[in-house]
Every structure is written in structure tokens, then in C-alpha cells.
Backbone as CSV, one residue per row, in Angstrom:
resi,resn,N_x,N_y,N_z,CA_x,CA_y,CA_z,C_x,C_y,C_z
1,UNK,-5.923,58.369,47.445,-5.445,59.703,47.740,-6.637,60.632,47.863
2,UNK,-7.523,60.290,48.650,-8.630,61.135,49.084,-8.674,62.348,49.888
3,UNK,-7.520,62.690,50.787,-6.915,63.286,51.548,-7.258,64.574,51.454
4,UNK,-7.921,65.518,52.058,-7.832,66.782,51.981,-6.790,67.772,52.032
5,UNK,-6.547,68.600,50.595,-5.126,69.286,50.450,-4.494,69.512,51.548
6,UNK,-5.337,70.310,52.629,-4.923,70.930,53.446,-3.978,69.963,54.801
7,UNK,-4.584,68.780,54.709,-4.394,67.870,55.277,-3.022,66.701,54.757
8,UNK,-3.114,67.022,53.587,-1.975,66.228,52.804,-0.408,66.747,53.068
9,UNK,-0.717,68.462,53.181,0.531,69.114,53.473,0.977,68.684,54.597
10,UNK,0.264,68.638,56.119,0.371,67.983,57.259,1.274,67.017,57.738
11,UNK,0.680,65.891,56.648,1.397,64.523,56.959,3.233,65.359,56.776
12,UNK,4.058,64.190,57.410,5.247,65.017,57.745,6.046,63.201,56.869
13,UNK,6.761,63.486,55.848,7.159,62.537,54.954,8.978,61.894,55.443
14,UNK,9.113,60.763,55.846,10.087,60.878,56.736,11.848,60.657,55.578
15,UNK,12.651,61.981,55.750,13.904,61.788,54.297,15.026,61.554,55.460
16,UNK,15.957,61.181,54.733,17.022,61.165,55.175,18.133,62.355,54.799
17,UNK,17.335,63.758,54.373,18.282,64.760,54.618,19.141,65.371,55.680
18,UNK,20.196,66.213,55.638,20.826,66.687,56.543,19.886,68.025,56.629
19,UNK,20.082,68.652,58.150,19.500,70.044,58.108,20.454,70.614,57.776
20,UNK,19.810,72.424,57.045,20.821,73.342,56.912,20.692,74.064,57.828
21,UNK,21.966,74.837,57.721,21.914,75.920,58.868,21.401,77.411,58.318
22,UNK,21.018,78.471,59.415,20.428,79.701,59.225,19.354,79.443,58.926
23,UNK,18.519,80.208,57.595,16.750,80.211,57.516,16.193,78.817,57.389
24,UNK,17.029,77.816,56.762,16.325,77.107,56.433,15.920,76.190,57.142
25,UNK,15.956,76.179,58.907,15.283,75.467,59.805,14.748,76.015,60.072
26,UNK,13.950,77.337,59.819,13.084,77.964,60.352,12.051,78.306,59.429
27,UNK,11.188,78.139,59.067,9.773,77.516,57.858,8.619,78.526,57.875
28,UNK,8.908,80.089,57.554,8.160,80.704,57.638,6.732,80.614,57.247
29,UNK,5.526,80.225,57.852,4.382,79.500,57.003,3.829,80.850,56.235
30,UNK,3.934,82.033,56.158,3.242,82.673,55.302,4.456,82.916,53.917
31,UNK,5.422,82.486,53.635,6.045,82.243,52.385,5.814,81.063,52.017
32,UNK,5.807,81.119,50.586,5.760,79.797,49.497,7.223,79.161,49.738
33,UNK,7.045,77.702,49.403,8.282,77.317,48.998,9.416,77.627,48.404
34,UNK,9.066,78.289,46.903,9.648,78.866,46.571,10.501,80.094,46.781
35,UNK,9.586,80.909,47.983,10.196,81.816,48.161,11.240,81.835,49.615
36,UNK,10.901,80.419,50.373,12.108,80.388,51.186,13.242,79.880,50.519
37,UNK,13.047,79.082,49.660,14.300,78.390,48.976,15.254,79.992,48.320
38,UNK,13.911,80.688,47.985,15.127,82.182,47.793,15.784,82.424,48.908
39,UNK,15.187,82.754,50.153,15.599,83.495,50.880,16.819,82.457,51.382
40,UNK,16.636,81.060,51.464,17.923,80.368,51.809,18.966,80.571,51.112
41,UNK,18.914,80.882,49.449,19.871,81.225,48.583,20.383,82.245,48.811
42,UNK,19.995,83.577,48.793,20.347,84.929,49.266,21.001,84.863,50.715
43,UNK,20.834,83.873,51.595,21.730,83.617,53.227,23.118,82.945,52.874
44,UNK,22.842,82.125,51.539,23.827,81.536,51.563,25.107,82.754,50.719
45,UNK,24.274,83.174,49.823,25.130,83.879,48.902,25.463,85.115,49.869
46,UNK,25.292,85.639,50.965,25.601,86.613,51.858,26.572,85.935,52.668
47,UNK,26.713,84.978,53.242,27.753,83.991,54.400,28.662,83.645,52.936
48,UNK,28.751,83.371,52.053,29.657,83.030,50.766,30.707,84.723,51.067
49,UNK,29.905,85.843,50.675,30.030,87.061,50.084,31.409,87.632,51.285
50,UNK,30.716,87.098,52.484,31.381,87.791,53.736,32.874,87.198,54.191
51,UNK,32.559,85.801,53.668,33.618,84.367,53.883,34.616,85.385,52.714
52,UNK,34.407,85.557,51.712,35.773,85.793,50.417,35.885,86.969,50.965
53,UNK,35.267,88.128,51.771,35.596,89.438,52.081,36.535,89.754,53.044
54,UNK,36.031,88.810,54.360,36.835,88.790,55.366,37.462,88.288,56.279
55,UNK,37.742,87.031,55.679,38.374,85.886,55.976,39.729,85.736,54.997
56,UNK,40.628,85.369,55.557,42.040,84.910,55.028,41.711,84.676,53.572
57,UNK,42.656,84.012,52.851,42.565,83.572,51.706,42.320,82.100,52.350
58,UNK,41.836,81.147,51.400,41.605,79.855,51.478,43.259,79.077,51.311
59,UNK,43.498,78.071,52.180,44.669,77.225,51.565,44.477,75.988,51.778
60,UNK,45.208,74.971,50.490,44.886,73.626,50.392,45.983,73.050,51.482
61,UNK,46.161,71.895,51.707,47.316,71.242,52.671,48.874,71.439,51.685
62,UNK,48.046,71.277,50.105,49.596,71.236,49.481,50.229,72.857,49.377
63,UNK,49.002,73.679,49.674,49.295,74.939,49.793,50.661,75.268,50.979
64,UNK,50.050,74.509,51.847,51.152,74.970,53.018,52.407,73.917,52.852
65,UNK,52.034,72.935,52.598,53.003,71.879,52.392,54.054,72.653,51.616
66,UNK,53.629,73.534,50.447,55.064,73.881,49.583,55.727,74.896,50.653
67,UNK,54.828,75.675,51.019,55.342,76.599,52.160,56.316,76.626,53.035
68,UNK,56.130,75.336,53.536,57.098,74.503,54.717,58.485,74.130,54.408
69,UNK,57.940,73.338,53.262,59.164,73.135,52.671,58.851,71.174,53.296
70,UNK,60.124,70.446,52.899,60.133,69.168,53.483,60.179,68.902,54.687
71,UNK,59.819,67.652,55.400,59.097,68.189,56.525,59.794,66.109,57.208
72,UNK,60.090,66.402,58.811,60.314,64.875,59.155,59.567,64.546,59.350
73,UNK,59.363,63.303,59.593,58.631,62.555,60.687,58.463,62.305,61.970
74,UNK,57.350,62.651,62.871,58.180,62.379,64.438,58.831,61.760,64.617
75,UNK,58.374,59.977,64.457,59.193,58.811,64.306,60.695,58.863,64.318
76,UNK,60.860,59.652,62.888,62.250,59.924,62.598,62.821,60.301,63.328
77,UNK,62.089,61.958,63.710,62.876,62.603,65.075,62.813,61.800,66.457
78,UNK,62.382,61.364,66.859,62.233,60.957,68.306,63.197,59.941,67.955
79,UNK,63.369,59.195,67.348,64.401,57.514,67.425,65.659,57.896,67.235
80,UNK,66.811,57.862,67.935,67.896,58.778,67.562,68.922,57.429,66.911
81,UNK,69.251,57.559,65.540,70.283,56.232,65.464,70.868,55.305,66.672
82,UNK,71.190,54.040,66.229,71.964,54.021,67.137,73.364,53.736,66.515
83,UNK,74.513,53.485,67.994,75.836,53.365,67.437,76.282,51.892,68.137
84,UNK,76.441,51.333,66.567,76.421,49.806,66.524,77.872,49.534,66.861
85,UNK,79.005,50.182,66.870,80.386,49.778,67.838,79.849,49.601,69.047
86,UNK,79.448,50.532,69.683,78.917,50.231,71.570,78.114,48.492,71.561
87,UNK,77.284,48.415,70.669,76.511,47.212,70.829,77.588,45.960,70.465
88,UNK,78.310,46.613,69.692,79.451,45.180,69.427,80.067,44.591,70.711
89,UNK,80.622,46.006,71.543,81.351,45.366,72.227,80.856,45.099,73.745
90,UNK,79.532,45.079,73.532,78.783,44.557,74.979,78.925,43.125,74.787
91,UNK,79.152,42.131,75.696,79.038,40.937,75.799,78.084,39.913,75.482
92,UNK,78.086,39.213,75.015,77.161,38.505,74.116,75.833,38.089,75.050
93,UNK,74.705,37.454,75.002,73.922,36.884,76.003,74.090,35.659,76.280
94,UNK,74.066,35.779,77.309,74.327,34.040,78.295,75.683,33.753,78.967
95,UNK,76.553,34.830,78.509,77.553,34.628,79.457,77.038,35.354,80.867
96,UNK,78.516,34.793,81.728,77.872,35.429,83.308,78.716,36.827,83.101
97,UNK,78.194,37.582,84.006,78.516,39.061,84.325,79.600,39.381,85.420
98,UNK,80.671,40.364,85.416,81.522,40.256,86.452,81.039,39.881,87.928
99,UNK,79.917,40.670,87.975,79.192,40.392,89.536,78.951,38.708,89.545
100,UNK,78.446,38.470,88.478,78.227,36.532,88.448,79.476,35.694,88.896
101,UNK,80.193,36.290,88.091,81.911,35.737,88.360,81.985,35.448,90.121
102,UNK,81.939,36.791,90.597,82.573,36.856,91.447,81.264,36.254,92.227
103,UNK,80.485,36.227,92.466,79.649,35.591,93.771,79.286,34.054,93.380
104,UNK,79.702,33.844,92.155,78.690,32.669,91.778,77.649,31.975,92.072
105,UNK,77.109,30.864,91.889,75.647,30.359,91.298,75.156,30.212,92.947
106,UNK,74.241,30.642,93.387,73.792,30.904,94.797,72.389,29.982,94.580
């Protein structure tokens, strides 16, 4: 580790962080570390401040869920019962059909 300080800062160390958004992709070189990590805190605690001020209230899914009340399924809705007398009295499969009757086996 012979490296000259100035030179050590340089090297670029490869993380697997996510970027943040607002200041903190932007790396002011005449602040310390420390003091962007403030200024990222103070962006965040301002976008926090503005979010609870003027934005709706927050709601969970079960929030709205009670709201709604019980709720179908498309499934449910789209498939309409069926009515199993009509299916009784259709003719079984493999018999012939009046039209069969009458023209027979061609």
C-alpha cells in the first residue's frame, strides 16, 4: 500500500450498491464525505416532509380491501352457471342426429 493518498482516493472500488436519487449522484468535490451524507439526509428528510404534507394519506391493500367490502372473482363473474336440465336432455354422444336419420350414411 505504497500508493499516494491522493492517488488512493482515485482508484474507483467496484460495490454492488444501488444509486440514490437527488444529491447523492452528484459528488460535490469541495465537501467532505461527511458533509454530503448530510446534505443527502436533509434531501431526504425534505422529500419525506413534503410526501406527509401533501400527498394523500398512505393506504395498505388491506386498507382498501376493508373499504370495498368483499369482492368476486373475475373467474366467478365471467363463467355464468350452467343449467344441467338443458344438458340432460340433449342427446347422448354417438347417436345419429335428425339430419343423419334422414340422409343417411353417404
Amino acid at each position: 500500500s505504497s500508493l499516494d493518498p491522493a492517488l488512493a482516493s482515485c482508484i474507483a472500488i467496484p460495490t454492488a450498491r444501488m444509486a440514490r436519487l437527488g444529491t447523492s449522484n452528484f459528488r460535490e468535490k469541495e465537501k467532505s464525505f461527511l458533509v454530503q451524507e448530510d446534505t443527502w439526509k436533509m434531501s431526504v428528510e425534505k422529500e419525506r416532509l413534503i410526501e406527509v404534507l401533501a400527498h394523500p394519506e398512505q393506504r395498505t391493500y388491506h386498507d382498501v380491501a376493508t373499504a370495498a367490502g368483499p369482492t368476486r372473482s373475475t373467474a366467478h363473474s365471467t363463467h355464468v352457471t350452467q343449467n344441467l336440465q338443458a344438458v340432460a336432455q340433449e342427446r347422448p354422444a354417438g347417436k345419429a342426429s335428425s339430419i343423419g336419420l334422414h340422409w343417411g350414411v353417404q
